[in-house]
N, C-alpha and C positions, 0 to 999 in steps of 0.2 A: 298333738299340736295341730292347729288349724294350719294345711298347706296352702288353703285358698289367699289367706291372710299372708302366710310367710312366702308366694311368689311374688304378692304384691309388694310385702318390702322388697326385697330381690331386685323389682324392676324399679323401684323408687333408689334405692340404693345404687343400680348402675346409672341412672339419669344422674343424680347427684354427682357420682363423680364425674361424669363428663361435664357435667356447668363447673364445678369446682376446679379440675386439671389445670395449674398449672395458678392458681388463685391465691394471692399472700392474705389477702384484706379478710378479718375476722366477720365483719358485717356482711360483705357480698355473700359468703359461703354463708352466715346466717338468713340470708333474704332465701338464698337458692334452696337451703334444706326446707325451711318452711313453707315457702312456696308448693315443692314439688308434694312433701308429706301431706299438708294443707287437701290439693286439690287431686294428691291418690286414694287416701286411707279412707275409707267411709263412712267412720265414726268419728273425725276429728273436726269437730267443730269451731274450735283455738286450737292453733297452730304457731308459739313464736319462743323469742329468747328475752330471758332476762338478763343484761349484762353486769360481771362484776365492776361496779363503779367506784373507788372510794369507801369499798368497805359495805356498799349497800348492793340488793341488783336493783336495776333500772331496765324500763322496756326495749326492748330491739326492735329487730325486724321481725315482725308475726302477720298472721292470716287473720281475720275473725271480726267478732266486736271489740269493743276498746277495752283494753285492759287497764290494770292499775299500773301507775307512772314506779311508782318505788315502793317494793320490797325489803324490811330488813331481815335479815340473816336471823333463824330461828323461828320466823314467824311467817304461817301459814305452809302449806305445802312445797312451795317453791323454796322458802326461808330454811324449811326443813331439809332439802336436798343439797342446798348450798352451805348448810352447817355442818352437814353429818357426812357429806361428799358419797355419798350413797342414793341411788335411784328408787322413789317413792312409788309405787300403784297401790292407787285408794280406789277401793270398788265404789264407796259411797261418800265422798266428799261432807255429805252432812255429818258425817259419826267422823271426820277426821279434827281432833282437838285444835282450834285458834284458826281453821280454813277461812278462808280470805276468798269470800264470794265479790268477784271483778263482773261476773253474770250470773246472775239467776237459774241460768238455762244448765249450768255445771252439773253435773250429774256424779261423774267419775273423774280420774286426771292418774296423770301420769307424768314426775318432772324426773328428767335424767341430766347430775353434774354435766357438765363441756369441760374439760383440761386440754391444757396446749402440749406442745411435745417438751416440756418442760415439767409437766405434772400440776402446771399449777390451774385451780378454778379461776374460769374466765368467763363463765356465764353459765346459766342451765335451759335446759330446751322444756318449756313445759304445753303441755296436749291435755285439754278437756273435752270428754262428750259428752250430749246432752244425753246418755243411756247408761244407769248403773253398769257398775261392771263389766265396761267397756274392755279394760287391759286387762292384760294377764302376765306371766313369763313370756312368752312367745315377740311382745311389745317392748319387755325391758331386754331382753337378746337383744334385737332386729335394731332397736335405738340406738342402743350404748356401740354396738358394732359399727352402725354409721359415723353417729358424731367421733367414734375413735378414726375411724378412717377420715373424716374431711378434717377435724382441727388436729390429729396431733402431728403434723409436720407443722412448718413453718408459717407462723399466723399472727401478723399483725392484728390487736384489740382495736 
């Protein structure tokens, strides 16, 4: 495993929870994780959430260029992690079937479920860079460890 990588979640993960401590609001704790991932990680060039809406996701709070407004479930990589509630790394987003290019620039991506302390999907956090093969294991650990620690206690959508 790359430790250079896994100190820097480490320190993206304790910042997180100090903006987070003490925080109900589902969106704030989404501004504050993206933000901080956003402007640590050095390969992320989209940084945000899609929230569960209605049955659909819809954009959150993210870092980047503009994304697309609504996702359905099932479709594209985001659709895929929100269906299958399982966390996606595609080295190469163009060989990923029905990928929903929001930028050009996409190279790789990475989208990991959000659940509340309820269990239930409440959005998913998805990370594109513009460099194949950006993720790996080391990105779906470091992620899904965080978002478990900011949303699953008590979290207003």
């Amino acid at each position: 495993m790359n430790s250079a990588k896994e100190e820097v979640y480490q320190q993206c993960q304790t910042q997180i929870q100090a903006l987070c401590e003490g925080e109900d609001d589902g969106i704030a704790k989404m501004a504050s994780v993206a933000g901080v991932l956003h402007n640590e990680m050095a390969d992320f060039f989209w940084t945000g959430f899609y929230r569960v809406v209605d049955g659909k996701l819809v954009i959150g709070p993210y870092q980047g260029s503009v994304g697309c407004l609504r996702i359905e479930f099932g479709k594209g990589v985001c659709g895929t992690a929100a269906a299958t509630g399982e966390t996606q790394v595609v080295e190469d987003v163009h060989e990923f079937p029905g990928h929903i290019a929001c930028d050009e620039r996409s190279q790789s991506e990475i989208v990991v479920p959000v659940r509340n302390e309820s269990g239930d999907l409440i959005a998913v956090l998805d990370v594109d860079s513009a460099k194949k093969g950006a993720f790996d294991e080391l990105d779906r650990v470091c992620l899904e460890r965080i978002l478990e620690d900011v949303f699953a206690g008590p979290v207003i959508p």
